[in-house]
C-alpha positions as CSV (number, residue, x, y, z in Angstrom):
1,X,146.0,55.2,12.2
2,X,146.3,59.0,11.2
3,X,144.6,59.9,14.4
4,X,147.1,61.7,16.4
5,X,146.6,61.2,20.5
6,X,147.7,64.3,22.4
7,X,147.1,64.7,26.0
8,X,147.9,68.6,26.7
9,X,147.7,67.7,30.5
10,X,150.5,65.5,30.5
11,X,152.7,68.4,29.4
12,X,153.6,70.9,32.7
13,X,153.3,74.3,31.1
14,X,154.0,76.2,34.1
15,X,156.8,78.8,34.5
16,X,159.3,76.2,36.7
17,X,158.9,73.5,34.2
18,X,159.7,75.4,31.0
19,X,162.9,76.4,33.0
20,X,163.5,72.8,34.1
21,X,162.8,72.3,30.2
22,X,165.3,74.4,28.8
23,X,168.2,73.3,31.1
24,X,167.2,70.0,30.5
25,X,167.8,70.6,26.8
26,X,170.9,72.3,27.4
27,X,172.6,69.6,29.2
28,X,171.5,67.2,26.5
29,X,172.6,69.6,23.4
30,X,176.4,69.7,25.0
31,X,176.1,65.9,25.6
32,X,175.7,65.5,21.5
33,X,176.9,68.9,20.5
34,X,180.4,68.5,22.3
35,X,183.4,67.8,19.6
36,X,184.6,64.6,19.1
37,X,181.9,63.8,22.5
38,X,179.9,60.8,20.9
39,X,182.6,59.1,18.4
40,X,186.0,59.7,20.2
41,X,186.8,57.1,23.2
42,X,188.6,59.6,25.5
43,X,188.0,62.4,28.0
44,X,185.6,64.5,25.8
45,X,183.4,61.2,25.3
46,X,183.1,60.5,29.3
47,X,181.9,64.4,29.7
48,X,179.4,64.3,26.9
49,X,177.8,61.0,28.5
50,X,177.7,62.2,31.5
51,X,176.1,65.7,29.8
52,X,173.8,63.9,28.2
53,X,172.9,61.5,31.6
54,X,172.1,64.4,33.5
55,X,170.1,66.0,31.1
56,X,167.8,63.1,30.3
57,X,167.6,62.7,34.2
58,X,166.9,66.4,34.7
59,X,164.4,65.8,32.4
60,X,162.5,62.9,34.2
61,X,162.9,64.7,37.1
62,X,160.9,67.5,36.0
63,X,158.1,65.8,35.1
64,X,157.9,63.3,38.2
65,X,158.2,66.5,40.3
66,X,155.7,68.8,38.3
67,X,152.9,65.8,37.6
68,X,152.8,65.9,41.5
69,X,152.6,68.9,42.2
70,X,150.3,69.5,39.8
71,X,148.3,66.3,41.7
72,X,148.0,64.3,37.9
């Protein structure tokens, strides 16, 4: 049960996915980060969710793409 299970080819570590990566992150850091984003039911709410949609998808996106290019 302690064993921990990596798999270091599962995780792209070229140039294009850090990149993909870190934008990724962004999107989803502005999606929490943004005031009143999360809690609040107006305007600032429907940005953050949509922030944080697009990063998560950015996200899946960049490993789809990068696991077939990189023919795993």
């Amino acid at each position: 049960m302690d064993k921990q299970i990596t798999h270091p080819e599962a995780i792209p570590r070229s140039r294009e996915a850090i990149r993909d990566m870190t934008i990724a992150g962004a999107f989803v850091a502005m999606g929490i980060l943004l005031p009143n984003g999360v809690t609040n039911g107006d305007f600032a709410s429907h940005i953050g969710g949509i922030a944080l949609g697009v990063g998560i998808g950015w996200l899946v996106k960049s490993f789809i793409s990068h696991k077939q290019s990189a023919g795993i």
